[in-house]
Backbone as a printed PyTorch tensor [residue, N CA C, xyz], in Angstrom:
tensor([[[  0.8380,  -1.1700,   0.0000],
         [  0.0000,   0.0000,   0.0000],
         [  0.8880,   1.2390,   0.0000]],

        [[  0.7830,   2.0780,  -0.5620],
         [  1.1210,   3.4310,  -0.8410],
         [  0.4330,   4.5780,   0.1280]],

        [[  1.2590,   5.0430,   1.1940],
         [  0.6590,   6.1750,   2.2560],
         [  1.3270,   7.2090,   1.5520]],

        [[  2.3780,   7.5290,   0.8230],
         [  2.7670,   8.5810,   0.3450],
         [  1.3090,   9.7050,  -0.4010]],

        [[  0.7070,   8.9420,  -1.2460],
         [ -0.4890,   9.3840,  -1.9100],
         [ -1.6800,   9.9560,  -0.9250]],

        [[ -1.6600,   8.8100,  -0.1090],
         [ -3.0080,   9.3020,   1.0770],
         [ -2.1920,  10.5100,   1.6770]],

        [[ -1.6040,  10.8480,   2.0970],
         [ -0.6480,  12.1350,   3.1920],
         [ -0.9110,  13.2020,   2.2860]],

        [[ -0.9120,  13.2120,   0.9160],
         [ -0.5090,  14.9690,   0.4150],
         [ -2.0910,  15.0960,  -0.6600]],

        [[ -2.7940,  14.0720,  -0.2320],
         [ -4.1710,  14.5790,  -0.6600],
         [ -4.6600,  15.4720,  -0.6270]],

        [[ -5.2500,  16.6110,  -1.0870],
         [ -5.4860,  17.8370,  -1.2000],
         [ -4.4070,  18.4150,  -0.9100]],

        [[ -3.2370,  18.6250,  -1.0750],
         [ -3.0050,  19.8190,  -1.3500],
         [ -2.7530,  20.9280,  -2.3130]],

        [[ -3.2390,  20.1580,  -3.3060],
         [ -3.1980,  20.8900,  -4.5820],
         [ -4.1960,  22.1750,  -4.3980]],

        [[ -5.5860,  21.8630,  -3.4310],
         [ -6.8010,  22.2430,  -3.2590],
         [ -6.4780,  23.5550,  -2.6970]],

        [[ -5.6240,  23.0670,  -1.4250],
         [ -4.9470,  24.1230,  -0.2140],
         [ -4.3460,  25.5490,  -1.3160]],

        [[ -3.2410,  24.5610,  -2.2350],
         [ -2.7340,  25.8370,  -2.8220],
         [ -3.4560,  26.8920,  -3.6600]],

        [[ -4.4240,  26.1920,  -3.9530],
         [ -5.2660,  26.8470,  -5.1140],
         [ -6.1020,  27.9920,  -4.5130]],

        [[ -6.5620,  27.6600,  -3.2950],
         [ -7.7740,  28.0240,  -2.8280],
         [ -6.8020,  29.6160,  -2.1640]],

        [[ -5.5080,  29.5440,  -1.6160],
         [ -4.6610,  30.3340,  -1.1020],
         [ -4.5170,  31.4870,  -2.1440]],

        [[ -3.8120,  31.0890,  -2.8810],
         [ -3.9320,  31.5200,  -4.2360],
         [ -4.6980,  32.5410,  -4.9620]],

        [[ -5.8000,  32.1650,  -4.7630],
         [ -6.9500,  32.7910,  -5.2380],
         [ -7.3170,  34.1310,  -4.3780]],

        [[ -7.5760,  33.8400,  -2.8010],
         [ -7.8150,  34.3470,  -2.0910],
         [ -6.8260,  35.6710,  -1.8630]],

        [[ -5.4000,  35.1900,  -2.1280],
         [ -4.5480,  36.4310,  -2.3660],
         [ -4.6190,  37.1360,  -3.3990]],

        [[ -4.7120,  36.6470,  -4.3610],
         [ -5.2060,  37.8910,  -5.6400],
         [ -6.9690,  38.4740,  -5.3520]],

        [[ -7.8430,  37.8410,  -4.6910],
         [ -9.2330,  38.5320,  -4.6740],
         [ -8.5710,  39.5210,  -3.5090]],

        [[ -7.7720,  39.3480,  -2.7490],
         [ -7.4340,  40.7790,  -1.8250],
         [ -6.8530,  42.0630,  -2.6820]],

        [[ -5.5850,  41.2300,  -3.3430],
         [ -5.1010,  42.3890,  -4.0260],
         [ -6.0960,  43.1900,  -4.9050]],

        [[ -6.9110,  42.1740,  -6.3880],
         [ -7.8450,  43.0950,  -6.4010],
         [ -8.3530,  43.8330,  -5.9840]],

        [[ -9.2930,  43.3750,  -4.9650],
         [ -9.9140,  44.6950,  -3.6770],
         [ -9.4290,  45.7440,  -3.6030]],

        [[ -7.9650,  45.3100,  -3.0660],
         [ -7.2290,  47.1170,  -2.6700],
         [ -6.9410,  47.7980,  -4.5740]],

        [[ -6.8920,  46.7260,  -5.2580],
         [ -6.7270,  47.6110,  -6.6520],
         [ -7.7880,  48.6480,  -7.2620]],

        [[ -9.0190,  47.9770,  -6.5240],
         [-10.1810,  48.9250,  -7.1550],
         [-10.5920,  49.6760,  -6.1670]],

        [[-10.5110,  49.5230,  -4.8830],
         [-10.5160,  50.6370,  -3.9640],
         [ -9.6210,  51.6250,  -3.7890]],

        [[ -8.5410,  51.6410,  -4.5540],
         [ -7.5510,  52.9460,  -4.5370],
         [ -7.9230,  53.4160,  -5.9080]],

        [[ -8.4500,  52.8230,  -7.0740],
         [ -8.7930,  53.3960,  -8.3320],
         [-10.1100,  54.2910,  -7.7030]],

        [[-11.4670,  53.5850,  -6.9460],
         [-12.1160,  54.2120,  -6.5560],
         [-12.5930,  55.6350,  -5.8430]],

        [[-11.4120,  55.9310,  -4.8630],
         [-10.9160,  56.9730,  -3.9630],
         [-10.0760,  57.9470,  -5.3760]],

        [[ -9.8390,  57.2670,  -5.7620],
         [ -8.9640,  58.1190,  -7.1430],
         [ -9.6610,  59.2090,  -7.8960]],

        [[-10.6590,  58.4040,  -8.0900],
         [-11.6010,  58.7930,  -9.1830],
         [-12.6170,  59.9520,  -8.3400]],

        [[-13.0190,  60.0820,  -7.1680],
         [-13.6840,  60.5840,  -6.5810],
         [-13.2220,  61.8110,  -5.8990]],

        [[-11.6270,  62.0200,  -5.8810],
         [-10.8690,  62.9340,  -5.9030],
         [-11.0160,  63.7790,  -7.2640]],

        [[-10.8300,  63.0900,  -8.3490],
         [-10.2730,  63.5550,  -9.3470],
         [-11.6620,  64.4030,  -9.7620]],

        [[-12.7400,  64.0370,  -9.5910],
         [-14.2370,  64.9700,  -9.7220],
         [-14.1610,  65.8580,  -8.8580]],

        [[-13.8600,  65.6520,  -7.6260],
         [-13.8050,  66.8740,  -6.6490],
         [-12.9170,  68.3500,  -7.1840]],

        [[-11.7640,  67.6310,  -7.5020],
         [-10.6730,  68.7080,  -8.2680],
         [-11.7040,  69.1780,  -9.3680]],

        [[-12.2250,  68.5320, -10.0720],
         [-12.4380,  69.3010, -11.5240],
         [-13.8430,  70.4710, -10.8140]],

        [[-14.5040,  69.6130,  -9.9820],
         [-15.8570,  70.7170,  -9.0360],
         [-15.2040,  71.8570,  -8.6560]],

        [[-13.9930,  71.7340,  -8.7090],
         [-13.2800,  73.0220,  -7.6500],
         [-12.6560,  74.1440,  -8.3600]],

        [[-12.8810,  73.1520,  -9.5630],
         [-11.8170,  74.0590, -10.6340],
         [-12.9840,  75.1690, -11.2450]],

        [[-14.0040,  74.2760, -11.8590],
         [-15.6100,  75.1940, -11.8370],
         [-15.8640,  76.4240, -10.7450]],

        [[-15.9410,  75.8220,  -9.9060],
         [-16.0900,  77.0800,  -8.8900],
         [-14.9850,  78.1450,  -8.9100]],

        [[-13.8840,  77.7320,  -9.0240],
         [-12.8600,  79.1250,  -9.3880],
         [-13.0080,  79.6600, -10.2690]],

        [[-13.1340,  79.0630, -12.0240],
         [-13.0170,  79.3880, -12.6710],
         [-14.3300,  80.4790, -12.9800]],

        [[-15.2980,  80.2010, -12.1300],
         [-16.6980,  80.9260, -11.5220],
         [-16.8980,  82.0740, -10.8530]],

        [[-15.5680,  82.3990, -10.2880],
         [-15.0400,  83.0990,  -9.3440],
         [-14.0530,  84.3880, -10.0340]],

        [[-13.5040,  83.5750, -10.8810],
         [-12.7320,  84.9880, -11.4100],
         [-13.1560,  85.3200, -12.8480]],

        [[-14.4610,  84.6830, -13.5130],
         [-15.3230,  85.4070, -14.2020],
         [-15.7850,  86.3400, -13.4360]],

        [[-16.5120,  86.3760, -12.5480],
         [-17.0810,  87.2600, -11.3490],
         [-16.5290,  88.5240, -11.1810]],

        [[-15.2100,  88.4130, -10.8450],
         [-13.9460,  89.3040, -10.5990],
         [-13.6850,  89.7460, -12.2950]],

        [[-13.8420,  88.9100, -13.0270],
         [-12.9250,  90.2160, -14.8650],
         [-14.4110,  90.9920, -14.9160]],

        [[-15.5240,  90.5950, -14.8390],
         [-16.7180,  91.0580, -14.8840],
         [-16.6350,  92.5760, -14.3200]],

        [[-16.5430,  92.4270, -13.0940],
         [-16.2460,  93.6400, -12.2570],
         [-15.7010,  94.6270, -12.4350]],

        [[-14.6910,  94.3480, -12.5920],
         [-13.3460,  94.7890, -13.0930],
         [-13.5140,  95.6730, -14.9460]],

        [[-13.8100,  94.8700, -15.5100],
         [-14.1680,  95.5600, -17.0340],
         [-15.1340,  96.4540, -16.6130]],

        [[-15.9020,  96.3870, -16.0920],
         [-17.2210,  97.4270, -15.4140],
         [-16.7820,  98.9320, -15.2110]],

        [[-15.5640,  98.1800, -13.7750],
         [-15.6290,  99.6140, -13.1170],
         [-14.4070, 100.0700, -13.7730]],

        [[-13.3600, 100.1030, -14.7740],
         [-12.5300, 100.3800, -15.5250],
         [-13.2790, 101.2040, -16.9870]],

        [[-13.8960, 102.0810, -17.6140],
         [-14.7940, 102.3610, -18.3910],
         [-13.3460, 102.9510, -19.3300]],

        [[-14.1150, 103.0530, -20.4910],
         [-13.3950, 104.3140, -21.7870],
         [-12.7210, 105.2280, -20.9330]],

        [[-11.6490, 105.9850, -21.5620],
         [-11.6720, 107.2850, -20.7880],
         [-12.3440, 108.6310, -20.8280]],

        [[-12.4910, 109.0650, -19.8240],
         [-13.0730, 109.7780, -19.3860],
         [-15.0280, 109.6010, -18.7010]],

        [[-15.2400, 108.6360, -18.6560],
         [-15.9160, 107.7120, -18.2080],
         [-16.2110, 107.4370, -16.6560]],

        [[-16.9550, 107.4220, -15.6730],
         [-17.3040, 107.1530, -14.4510],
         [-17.2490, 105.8990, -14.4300]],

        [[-16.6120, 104.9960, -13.4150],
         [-17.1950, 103.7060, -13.5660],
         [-18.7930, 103.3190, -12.7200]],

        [[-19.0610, 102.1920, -13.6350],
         [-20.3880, 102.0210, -13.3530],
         [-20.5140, 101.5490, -11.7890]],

        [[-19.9040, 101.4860, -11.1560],
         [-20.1040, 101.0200,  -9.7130],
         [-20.2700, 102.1880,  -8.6650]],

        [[-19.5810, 103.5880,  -9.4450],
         [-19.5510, 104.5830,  -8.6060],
         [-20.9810, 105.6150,  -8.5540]],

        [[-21.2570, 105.9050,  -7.3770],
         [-22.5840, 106.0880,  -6.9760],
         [-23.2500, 107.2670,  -7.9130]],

        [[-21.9000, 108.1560,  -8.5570],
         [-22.5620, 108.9410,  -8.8200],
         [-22.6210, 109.4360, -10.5270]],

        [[-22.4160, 107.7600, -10.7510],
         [-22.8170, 107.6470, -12.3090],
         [-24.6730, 108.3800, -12.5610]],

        [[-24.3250, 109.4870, -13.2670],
         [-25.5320, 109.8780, -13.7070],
         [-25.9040, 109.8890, -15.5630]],

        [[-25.6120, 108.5020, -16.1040],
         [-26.3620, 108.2410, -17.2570],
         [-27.9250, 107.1760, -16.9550]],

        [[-28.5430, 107.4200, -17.8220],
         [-30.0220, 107.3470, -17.6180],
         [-29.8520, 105.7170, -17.0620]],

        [[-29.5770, 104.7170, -18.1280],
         [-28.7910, 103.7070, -17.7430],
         [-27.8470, 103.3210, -17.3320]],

        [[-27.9260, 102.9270, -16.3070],
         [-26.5970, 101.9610, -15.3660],
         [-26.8540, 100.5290, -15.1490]],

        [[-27.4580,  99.7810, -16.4630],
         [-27.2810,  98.3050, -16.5570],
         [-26.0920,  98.3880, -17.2290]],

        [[-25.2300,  97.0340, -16.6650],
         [-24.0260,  95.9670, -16.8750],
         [-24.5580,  94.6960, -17.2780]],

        [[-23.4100,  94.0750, -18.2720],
         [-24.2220,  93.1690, -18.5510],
         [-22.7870,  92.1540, -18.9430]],

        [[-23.0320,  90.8850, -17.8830],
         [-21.4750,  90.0230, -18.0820],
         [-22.7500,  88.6940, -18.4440]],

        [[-21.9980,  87.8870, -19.2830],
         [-22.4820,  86.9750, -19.4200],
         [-24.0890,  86.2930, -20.3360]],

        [[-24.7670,  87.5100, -20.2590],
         [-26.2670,  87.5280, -20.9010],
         [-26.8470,  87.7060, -19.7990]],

        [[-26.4600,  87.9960, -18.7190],
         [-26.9850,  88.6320, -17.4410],
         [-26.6830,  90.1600, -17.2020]],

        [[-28.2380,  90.7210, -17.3220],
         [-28.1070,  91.9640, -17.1300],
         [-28.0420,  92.8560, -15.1850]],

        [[-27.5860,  93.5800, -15.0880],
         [-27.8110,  93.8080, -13.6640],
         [-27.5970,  94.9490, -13.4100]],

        [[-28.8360,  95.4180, -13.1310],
         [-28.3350,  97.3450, -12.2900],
         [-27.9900,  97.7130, -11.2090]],

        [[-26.4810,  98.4270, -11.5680],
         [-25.7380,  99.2740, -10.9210],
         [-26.1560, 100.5630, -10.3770]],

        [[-26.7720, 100.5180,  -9.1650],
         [-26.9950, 101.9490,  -8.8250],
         [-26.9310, 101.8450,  -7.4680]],

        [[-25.5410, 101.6430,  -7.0630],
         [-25.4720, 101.7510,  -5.3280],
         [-25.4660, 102.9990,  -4.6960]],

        [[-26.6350, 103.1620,  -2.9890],
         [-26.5380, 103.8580,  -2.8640],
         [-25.2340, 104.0330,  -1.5980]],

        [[-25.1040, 105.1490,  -1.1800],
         [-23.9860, 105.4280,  -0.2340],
         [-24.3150, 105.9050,   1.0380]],

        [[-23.5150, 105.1710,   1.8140],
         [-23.9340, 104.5460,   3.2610],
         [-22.4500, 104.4080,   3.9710]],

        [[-22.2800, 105.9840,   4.7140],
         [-21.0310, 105.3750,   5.7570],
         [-19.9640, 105.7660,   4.7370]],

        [[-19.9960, 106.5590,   3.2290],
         [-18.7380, 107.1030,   2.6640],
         [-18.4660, 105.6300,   1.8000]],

        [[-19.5000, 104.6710,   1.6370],
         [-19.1550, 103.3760,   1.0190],
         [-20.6930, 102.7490,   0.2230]],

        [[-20.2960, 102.5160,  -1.2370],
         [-21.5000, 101.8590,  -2.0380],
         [-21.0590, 101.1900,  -2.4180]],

        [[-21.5830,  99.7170,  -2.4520],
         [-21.8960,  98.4190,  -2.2500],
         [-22.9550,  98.1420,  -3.2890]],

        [[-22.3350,  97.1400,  -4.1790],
         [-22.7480,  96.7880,  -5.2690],
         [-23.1870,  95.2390,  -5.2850]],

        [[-23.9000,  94.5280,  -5.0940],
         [-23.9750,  92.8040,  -5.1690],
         [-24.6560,  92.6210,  -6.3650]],

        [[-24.3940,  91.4080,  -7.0750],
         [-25.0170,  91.1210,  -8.1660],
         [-24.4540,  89.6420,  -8.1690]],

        [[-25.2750,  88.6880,  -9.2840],
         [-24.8190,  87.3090,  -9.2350],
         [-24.7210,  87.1420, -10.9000]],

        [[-23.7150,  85.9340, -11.4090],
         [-23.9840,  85.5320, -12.4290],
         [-24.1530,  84.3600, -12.9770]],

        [[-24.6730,  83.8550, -13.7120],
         [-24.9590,  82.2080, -14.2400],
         [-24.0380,  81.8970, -15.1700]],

        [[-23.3240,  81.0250, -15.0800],
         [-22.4930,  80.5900, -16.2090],
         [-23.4540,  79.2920, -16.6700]],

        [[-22.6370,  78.5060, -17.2910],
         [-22.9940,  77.6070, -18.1870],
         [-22.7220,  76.1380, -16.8880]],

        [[-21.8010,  76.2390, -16.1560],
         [-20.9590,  75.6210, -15.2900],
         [-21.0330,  76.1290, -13.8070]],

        [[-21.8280,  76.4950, -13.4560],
         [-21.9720,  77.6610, -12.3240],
         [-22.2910,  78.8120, -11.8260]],

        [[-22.1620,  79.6860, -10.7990],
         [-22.7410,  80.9300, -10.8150],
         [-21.5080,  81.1960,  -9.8710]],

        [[-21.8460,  82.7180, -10.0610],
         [-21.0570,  83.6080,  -9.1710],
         [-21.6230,  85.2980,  -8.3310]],

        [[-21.3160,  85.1820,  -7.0550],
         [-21.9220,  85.7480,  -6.2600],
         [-20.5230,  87.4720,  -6.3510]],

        [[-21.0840,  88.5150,  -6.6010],
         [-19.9360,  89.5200,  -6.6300],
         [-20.4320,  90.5020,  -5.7520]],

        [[-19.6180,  90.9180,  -4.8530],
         [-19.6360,  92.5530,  -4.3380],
         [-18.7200,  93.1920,  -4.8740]],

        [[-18.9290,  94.3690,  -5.1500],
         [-18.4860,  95.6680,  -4.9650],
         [-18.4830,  96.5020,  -4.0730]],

        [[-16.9780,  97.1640,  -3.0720],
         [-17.6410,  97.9570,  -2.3810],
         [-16.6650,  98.8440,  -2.8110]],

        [[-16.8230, 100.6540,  -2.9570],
         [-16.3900, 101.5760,  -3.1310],
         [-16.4730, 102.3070,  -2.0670]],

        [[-15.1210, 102.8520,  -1.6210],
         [-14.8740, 103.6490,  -0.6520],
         [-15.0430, 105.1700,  -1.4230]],

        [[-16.3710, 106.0480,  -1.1090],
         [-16.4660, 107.4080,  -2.1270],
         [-15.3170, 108.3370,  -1.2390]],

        [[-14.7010, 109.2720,  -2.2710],
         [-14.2850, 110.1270,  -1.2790],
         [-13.0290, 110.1490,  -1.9470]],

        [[-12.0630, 111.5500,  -1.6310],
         [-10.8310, 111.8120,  -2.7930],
         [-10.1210, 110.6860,  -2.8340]],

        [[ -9.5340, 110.2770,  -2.1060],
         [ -9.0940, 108.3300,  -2.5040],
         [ -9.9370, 107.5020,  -2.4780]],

        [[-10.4280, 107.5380,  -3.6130],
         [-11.3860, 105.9600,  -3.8830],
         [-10.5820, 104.5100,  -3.6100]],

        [[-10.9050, 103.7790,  -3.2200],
         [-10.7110, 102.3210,  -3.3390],
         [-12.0230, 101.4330,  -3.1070]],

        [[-11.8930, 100.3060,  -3.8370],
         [-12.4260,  99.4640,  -4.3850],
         [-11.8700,  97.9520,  -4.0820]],

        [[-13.1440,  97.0870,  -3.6450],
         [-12.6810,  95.7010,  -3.3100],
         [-14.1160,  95.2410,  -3.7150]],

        [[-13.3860,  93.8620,  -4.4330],
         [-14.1310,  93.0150,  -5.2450],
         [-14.4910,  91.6630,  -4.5950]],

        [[-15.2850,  91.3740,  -4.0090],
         [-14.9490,  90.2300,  -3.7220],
         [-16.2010,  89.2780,  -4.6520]],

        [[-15.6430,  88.1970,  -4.9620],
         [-16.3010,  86.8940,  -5.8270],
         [-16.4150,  85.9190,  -5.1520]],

        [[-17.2730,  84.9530,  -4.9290],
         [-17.5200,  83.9320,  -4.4670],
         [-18.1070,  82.8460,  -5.5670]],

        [[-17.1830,  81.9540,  -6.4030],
         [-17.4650,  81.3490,  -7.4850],
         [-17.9930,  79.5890,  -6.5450]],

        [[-19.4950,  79.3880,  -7.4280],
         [-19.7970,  78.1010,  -7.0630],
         [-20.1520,  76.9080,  -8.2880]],

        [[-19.6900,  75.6650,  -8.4100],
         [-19.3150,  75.1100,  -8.8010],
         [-20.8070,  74.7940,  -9.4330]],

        [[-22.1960,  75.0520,  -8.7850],
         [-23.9010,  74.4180,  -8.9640],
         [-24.4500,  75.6970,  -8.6000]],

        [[-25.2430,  76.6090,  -8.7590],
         [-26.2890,  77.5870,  -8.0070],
         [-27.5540,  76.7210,  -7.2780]],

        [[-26.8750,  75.2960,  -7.0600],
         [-28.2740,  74.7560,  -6.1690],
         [-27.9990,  74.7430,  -4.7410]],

        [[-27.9420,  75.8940,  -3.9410],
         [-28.1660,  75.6840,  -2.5650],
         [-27.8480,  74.4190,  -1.9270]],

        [[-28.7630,  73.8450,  -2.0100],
         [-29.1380,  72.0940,  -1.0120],
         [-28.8040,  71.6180,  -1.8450]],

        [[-27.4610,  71.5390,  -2.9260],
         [-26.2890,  70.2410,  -3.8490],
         [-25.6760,  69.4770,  -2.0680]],

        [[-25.3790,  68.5260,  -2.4530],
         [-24.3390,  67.7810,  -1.4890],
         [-22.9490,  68.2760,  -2.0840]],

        [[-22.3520,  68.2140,  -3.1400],
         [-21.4370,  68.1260,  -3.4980],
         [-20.9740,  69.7030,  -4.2260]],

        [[-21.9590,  70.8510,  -3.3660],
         [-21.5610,  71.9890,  -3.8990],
         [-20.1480,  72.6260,  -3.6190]],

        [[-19.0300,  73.2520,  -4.1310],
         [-17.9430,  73.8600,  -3.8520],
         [-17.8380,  75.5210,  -4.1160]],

        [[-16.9930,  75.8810,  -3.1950],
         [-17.3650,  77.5270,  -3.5150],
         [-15.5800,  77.8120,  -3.1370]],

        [[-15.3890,  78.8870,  -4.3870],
         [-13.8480,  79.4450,  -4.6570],
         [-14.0390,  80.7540,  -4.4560]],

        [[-13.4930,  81.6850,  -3.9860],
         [-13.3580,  82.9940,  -3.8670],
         [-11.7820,  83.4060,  -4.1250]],

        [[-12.4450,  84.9320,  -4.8260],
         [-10.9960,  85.7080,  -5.5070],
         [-11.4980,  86.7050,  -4.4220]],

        [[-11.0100,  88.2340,  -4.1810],
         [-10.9110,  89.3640,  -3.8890],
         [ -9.5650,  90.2200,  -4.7900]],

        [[-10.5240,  91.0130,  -4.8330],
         [ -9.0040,  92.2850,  -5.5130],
         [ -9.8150,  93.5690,  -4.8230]],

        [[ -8.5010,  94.1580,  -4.1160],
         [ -8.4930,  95.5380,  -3.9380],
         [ -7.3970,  95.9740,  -4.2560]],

        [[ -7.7180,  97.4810,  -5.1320],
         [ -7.3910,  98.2950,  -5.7560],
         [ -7.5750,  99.7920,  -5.1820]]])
């Protein structure tokens, strides 16, 4: 009789089954780091929207209150042409802040294609003017998004 044969019975089974079980792990961690990957890599591009949301907001502004020369800019209170609509984007919005405290304050929002953007203007009136822009670019204009992101520029000048 032959015991050599009976003793190493299954282990072909043992190795196989080992085997297997180590590559279904590695898989696992292969598609759970592709997974986390990928869910980053949307976040970045959400974020990039919202900036890029953000300093439309800000050139908007900016081309506004910079006019032709000799020109008032439209943010300053005491633009007196009949019209003081601006218009960035196919969004129109009137400029007619009033002044409060030596300072007019301009808010307006815009819709992109990819987002919206939330802008102030505030103008300090008075022989040194200055001016600060601030933008708040968002990636959705839906409020209650889960996955909404918001970028902000400022420029003062």
């Amino acid at each position: 009789m032959n015991t050599k044969n009976i003793q190493n019975k299954g282990f072909t089974l043992l190795i196989a089954i080992i085997v297997t079980s180590m590559l279904l792990i590695v898989s696992f961690v292969v598609v759970n780091v592709a997974l986390k990957q990928l869910i980053l890599a949307n976040a970045s591009k959400e974020s990039q929207y919202a900036f890029y949301a953000a300093d439309g907001g800000t050139e908007c502004a900016v081309y506004w209150d910079f006019p032709p020369a000799g020109a008032l800019s439209r943010f300053d209170p005491y633009y007196t042409t009949a019209t003081n609509n601006i218009s960035c984007n196919g969004n129109i919005v009137v400029s007619r802040p009033p002044v409060v405290s030596g300072y007019s304050t301009t808010t307006f929002q815009i819709n992109f294609t990819r987002g919206c953007a939330m802008v102030s203007v505030v103008k300090k009136v008075g022989v040194a003017t200055t001016t600060k822009i601030d933008s708040k670019g968002y990636n959705t204009c839906d409020v209650n998004a889960l996955r909404r992101y918001e970028r902000g520029v400022i420029m003062s000048y």
